[in-house]
mmCIF file of the N, C-alpha and C atoms, coordinates in Angstrom:
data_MODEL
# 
_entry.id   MODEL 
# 
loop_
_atom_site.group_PDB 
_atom_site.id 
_atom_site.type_symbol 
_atom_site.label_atom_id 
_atom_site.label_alt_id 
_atom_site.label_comp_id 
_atom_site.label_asym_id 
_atom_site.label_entity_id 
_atom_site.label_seq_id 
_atom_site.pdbx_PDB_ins_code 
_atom_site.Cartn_x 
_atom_site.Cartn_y 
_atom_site.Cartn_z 
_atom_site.occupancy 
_atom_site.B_iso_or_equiv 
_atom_site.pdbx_formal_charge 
_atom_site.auth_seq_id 
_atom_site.auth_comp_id 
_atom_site.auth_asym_id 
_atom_site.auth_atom_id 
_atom_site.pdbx_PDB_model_num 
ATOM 1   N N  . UNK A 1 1  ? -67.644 56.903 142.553 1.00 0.00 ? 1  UNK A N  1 
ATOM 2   C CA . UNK A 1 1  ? -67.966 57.223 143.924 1.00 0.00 ? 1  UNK A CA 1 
ATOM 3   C C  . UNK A 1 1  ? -69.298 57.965 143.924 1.00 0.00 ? 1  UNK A C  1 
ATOM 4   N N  . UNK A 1 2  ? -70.502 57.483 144.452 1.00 0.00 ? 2  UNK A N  1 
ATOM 5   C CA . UNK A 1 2  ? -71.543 58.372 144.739 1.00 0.00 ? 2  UNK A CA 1 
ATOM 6   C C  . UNK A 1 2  ? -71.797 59.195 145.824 1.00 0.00 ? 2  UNK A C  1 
ATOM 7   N N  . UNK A 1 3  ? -70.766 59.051 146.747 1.00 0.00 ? 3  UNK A N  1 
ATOM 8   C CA . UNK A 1 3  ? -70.749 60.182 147.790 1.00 0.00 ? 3  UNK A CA 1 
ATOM 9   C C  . UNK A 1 3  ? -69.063 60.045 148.470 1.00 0.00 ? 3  UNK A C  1 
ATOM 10  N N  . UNK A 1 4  ? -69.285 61.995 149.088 1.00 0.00 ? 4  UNK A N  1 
ATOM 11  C CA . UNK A 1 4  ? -67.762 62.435 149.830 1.00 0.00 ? 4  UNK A CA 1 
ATOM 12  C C  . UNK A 1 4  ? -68.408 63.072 150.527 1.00 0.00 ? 4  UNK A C  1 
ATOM 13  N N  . UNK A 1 5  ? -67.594 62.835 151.821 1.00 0.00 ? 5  UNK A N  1 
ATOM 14  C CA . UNK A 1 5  ? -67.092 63.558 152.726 1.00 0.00 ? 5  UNK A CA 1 
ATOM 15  C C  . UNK A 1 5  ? -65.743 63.988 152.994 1.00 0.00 ? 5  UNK A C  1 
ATOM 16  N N  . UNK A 1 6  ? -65.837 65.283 153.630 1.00 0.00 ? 6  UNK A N  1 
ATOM 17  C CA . UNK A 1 6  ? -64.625 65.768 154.262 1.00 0.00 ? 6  UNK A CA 1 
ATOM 18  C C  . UNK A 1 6  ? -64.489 66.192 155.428 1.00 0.00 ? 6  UNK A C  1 
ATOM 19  N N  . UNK A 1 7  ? -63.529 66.106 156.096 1.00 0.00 ? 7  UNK A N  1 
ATOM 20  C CA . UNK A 1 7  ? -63.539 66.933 157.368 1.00 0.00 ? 7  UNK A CA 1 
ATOM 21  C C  . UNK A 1 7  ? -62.326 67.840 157.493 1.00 0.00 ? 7  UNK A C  1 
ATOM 22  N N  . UNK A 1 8  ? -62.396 68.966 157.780 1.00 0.00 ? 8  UNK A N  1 
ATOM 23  C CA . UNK A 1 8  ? -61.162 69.825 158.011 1.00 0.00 ? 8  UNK A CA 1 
ATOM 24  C C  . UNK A 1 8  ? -61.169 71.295 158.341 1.00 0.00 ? 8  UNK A C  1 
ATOM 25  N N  . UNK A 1 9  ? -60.020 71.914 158.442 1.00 0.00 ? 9  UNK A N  1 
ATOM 26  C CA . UNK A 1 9  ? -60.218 73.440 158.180 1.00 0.00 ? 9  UNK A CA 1 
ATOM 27  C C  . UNK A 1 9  ? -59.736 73.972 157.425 1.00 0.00 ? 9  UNK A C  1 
ATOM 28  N N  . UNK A 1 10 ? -58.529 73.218 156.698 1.00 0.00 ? 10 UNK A N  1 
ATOM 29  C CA . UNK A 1 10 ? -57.949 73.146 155.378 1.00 0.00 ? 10 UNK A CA 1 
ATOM 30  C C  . UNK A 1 10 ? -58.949 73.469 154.433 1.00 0.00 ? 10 UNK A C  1 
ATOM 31  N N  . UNK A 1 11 ? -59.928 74.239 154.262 1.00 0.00 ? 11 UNK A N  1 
ATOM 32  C CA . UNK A 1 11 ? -60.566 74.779 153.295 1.00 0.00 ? 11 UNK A CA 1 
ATOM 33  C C  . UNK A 1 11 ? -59.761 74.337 151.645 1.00 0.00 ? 11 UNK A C  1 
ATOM 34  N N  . UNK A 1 12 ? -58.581 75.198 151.292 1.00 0.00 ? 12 UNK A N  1 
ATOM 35  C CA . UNK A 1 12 ? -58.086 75.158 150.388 1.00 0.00 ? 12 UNK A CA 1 
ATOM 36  C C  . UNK A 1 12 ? -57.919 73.499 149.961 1.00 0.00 ? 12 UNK A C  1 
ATOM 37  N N  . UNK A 1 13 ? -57.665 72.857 150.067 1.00 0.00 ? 13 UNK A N  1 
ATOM 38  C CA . UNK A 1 13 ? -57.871 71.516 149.883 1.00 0.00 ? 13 UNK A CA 1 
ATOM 39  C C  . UNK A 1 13 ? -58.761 70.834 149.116 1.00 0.00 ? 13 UNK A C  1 
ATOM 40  N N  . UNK A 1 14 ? -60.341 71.315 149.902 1.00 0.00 ? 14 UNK A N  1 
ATOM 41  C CA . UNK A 1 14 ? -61.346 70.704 149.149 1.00 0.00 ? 14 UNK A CA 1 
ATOM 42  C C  . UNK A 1 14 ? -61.996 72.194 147.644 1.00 0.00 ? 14 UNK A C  1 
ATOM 43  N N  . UNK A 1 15 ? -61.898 72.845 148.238 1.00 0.00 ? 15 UNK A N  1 
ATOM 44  C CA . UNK A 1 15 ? -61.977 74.261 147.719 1.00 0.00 ? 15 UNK A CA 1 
ATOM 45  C C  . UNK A 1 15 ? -62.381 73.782 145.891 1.00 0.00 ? 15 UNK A C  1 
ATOM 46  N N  . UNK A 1 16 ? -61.642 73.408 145.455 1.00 0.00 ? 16 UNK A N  1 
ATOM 47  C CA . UNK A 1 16 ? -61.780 73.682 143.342 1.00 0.00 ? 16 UNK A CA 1 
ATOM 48  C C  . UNK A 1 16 ? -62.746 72.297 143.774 1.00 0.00 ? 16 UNK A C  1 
ATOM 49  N N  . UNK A 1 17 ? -62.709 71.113 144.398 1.00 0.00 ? 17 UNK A N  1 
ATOM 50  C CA . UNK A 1 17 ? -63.987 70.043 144.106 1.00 0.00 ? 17 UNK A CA 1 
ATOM 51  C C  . UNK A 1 17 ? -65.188 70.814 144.434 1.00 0.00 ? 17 UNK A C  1 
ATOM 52  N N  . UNK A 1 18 ? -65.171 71.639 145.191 1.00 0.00 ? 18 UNK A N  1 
ATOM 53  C CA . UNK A 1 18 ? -66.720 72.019 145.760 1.00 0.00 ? 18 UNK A CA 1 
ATOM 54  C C  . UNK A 1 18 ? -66.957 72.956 144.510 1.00 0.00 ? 18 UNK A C  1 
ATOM 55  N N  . UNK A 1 19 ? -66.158 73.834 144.140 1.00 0.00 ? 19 UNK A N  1 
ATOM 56  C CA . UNK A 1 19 ? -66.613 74.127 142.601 1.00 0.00 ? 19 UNK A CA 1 
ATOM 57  C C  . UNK A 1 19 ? -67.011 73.770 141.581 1.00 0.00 ? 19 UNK A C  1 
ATOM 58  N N  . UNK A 1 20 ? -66.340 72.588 141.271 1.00 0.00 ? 20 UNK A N  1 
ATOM 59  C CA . UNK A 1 20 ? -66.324 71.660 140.430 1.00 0.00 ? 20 UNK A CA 1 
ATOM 60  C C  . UNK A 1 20 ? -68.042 70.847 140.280 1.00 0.00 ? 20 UNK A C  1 
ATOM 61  N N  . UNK A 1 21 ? -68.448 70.873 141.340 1.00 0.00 ? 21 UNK A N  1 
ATOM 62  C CA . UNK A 1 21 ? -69.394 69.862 142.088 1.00 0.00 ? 21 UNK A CA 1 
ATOM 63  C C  . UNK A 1 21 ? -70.580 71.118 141.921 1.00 0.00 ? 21 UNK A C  1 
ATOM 64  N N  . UNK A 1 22 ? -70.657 72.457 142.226 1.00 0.00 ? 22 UNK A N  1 
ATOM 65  C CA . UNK A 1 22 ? -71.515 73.278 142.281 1.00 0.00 ? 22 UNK A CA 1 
ATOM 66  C C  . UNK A 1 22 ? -71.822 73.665 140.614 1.00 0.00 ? 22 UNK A C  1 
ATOM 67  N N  . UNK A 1 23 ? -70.728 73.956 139.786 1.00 0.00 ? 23 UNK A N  1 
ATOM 68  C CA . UNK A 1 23 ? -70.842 74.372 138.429 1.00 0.00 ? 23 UNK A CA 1 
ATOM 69  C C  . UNK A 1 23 ? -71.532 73.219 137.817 1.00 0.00 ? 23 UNK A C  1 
ATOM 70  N N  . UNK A 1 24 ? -71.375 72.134 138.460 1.00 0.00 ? 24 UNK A N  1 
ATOM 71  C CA . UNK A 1 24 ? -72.049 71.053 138.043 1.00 0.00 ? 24 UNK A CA 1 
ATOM 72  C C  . UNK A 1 24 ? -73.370 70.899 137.860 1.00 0.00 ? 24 UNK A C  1 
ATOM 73  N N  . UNK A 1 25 ? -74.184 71.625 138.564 1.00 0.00 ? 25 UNK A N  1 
ATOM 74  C CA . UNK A 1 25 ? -75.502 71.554 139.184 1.00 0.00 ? 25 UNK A CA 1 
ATOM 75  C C  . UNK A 1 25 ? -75.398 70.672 140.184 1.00 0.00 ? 25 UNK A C  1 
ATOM 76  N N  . UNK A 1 26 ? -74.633 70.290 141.121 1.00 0.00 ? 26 UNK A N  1 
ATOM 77  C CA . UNK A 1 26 ? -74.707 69.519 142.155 1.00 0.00 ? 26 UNK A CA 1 
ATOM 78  C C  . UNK A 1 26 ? -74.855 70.508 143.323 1.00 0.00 ? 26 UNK A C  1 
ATOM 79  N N  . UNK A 1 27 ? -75.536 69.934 144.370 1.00 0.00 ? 27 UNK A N  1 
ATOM 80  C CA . UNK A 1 27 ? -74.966 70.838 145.631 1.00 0.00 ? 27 UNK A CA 1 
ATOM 81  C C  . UNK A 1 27 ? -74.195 70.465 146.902 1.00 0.00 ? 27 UNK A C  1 
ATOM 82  N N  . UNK A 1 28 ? -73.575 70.541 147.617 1.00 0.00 ? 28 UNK A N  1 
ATOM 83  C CA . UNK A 1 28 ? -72.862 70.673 148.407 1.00 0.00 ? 28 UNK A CA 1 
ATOM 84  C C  . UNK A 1 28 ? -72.839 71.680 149.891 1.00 0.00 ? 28 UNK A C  1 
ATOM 85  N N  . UNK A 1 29 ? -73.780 70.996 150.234 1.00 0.00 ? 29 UNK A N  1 
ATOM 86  C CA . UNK A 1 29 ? -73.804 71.232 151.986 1.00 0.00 ? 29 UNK A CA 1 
ATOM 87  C C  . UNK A 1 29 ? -72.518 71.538 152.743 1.00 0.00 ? 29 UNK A C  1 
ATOM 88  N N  . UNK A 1 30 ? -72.146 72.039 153.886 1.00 0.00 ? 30 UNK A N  1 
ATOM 89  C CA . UNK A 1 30 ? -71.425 71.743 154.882 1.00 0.00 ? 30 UNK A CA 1 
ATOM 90  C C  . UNK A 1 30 ? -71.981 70.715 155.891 1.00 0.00 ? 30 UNK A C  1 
ATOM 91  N N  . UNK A 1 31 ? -71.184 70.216 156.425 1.00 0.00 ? 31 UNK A N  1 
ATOM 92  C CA . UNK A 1 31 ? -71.103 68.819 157.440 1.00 0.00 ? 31 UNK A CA 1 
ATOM 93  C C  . UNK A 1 31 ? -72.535 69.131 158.054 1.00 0.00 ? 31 UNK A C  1 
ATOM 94  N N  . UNK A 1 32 ? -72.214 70.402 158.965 1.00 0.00 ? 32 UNK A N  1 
ATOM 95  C CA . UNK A 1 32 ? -74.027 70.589 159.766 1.00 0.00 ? 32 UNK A CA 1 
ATOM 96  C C  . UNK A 1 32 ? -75.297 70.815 158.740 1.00 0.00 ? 32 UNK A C  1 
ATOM 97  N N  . UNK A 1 33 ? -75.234 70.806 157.305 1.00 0.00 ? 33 UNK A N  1 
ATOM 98  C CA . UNK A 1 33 ? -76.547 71.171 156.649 1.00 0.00 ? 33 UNK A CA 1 
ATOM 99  C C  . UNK A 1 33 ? -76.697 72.337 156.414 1.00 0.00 ? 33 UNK A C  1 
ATOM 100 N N  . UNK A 1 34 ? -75.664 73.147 156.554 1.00 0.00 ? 34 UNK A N  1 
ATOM 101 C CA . UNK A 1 34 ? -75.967 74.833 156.005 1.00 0.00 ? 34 UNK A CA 1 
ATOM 102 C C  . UNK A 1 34 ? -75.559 75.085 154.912 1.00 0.00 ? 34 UNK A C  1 
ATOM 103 N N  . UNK A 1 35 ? -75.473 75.758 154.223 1.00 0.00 ? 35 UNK A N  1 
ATOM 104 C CA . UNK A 1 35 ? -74.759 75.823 152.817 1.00 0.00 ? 35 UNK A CA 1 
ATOM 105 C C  . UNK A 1 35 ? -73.005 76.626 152.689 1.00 0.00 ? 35 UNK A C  1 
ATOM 106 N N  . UNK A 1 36 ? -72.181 75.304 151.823 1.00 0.00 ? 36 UNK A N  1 
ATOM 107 C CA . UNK A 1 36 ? -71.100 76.064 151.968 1.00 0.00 ? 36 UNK A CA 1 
ATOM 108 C C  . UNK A 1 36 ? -70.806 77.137 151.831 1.00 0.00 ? 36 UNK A C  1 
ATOM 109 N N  . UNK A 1 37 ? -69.301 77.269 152.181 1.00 0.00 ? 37 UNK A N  1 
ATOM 110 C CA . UNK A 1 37 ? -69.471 79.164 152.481 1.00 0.00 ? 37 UNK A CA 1 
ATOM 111 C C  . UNK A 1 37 ? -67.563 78.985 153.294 1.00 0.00 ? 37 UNK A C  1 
ATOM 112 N N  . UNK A 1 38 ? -67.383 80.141 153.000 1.00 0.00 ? 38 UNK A N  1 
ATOM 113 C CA . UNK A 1 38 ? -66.345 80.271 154.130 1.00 0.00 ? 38 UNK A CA 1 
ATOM 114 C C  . UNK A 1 38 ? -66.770 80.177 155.891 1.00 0.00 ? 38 UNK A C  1 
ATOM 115 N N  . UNK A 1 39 ? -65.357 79.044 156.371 1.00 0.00 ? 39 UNK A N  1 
ATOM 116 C CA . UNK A 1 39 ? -65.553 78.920 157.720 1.00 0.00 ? 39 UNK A CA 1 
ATOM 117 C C  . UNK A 1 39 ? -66.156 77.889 158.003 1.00 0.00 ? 39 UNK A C  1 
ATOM 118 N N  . UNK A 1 40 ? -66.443 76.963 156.860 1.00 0.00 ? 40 UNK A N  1 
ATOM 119 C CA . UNK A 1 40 ? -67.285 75.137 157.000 1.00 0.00 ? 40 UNK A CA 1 
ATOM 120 C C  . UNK A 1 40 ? -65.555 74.876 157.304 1.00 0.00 ? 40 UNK A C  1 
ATOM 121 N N  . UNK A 1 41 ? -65.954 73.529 158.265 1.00 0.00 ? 41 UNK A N  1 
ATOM 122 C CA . UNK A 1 41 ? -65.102 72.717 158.589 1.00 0.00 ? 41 UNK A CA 1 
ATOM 123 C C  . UNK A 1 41 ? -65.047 71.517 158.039 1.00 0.00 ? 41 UNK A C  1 
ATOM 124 N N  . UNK A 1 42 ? -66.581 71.445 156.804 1.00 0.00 ? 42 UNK A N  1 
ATOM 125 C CA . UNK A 1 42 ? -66.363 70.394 156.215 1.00 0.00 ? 42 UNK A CA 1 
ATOM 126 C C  . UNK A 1 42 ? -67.720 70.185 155.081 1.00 0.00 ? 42 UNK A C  1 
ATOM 127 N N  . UNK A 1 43 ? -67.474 69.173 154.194 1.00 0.00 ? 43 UNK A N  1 
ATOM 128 C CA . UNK A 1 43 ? -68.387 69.236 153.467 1.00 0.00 ? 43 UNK A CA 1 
ATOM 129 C C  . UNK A 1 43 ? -68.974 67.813 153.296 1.00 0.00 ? 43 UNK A C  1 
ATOM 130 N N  . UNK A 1 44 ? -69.885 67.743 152.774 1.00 0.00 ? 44 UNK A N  1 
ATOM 131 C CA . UNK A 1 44 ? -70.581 66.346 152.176 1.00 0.00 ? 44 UNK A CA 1 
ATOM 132 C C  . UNK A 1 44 ? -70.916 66.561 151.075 1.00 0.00 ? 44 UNK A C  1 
ATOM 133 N N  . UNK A 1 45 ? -70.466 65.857 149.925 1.00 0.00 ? 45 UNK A N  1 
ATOM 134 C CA . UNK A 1 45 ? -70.966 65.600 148.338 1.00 0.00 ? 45 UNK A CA 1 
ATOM 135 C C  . UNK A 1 45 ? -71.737 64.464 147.801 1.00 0.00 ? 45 UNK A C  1 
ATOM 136 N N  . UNK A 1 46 ? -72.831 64.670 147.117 1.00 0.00 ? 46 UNK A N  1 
ATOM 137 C CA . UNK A 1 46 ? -73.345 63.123 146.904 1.00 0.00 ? 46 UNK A CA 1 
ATOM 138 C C  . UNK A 1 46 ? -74.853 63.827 146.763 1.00 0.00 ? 46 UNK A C  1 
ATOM 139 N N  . UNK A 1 47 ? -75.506 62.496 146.144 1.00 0.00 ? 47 UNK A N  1 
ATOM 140 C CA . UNK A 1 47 ? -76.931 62.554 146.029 1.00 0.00 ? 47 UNK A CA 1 
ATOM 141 C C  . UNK A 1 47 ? -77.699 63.066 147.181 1.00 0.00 ? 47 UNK A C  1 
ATOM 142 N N  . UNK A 1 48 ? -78.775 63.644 147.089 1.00 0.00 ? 48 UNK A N  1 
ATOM 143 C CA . UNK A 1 48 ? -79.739 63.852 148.848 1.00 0.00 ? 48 UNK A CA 1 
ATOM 144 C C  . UNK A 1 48 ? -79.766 62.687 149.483 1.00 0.00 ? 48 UNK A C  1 
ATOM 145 N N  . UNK A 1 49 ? -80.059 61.485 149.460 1.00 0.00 ? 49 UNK A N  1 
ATOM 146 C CA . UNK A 1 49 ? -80.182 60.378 149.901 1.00 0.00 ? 49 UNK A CA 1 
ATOM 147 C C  . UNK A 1 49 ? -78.757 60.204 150.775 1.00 0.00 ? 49 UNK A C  1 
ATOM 148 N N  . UNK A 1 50 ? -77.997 60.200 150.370 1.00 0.00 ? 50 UNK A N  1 
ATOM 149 C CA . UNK A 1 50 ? -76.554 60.014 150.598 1.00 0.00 ? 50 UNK A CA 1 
ATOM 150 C C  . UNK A 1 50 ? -76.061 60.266 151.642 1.00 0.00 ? 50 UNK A C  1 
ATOM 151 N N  . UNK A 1 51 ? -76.066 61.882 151.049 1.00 0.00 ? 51 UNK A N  1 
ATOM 152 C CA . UNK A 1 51 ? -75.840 62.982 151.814 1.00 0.00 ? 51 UNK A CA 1 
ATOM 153 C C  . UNK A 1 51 ? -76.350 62.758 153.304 1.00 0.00 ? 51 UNK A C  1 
ATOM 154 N N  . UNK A 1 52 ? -77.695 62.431 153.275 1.00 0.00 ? 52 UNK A N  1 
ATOM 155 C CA . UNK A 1 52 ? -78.274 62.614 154.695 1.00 0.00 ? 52 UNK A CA 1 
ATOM 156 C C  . UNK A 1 52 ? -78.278 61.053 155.579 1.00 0.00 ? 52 UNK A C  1 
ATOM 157 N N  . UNK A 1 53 ? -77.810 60.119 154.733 1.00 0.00 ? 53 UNK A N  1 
ATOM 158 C CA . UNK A 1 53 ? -77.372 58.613 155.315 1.00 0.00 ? 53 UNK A CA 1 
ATOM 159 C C  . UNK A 1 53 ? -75.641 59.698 156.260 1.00 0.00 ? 53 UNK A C  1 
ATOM 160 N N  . UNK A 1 54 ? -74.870 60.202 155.355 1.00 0.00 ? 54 UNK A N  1 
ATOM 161 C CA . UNK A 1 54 ? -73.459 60.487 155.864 1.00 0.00 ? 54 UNK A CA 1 
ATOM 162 C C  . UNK A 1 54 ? -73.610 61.590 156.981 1.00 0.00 ? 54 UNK A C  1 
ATOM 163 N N  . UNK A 1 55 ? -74.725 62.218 157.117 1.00 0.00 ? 55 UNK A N  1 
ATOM 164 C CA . UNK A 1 55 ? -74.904 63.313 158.168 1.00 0.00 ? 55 UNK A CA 1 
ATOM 165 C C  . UNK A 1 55 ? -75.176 62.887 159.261 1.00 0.00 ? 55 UNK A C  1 
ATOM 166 N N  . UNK A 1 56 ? -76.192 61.685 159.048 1.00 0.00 ? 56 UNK A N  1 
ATOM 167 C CA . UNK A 1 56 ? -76.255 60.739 160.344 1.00 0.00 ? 56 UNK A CA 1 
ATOM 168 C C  . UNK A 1 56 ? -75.488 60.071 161.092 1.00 0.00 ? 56 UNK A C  1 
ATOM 169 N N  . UNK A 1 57 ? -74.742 59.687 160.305 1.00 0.00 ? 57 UNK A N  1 
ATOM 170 C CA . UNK A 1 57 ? -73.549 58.719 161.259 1.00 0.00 ? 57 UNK A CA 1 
ATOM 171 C C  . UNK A 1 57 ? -72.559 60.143 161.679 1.00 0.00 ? 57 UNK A C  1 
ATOM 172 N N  . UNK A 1 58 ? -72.109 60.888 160.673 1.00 0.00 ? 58 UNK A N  1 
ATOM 173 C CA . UNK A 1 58 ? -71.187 61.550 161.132 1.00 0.00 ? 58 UNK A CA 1 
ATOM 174 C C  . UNK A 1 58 ? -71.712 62.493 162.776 1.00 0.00 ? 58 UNK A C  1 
ATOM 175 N N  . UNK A 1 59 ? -73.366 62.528 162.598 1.00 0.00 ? 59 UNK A N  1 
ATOM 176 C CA . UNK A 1 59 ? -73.721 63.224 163.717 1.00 0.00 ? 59 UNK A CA 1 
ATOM 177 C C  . UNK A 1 59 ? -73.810 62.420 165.186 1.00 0.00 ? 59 UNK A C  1 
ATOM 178 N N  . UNK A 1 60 ? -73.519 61.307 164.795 1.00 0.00 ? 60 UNK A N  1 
ATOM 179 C CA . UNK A 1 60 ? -73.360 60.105 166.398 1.00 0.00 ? 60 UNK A CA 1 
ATOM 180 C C  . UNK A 1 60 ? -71.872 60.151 166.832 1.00 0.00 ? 60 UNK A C  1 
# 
C-alpha cells in the first residue's frame, strides 16, 4: 500500500501506526495538513505526492 487514510475520533485505533510510520522517518499529517497531535480526527499516510492527491478529494 503506498498510501492511508483515516477518518475518526477513535484516536486509539490508528494511534501505534502513526508511530510506527513516524519512528520510521515517515511523516504523517492530519486530514487538514497540520501536524498530528492530539484531537486530529484523522490522518493521511503515504508519500508527499499521495498525500496531497488524498487531501484533495477528501477536501471536495
Amino acid at each position: 500500500m503506498d498510501a492511508y487514510w483515516e477518518f475518526s475520533h477513535g484516536i486509539y485505533e490508528w494511534m501505534a501506526g502513526a508511530l510506527l510510520i513516524e519512528e520510521a522517518g515517515g511523516s504523517l499529517p492530519a486530514i487538514d495538513g497540520k501536524p498530528f497531535t492530539w484531537g486530529n480526527s484523522g490522518i493521511i499516510a503515504g508519500h508527499e505526492q499521495l498525500r496531497a492527491e488524498i487531501a484533495k478529494i477528501l477536501a471536495q
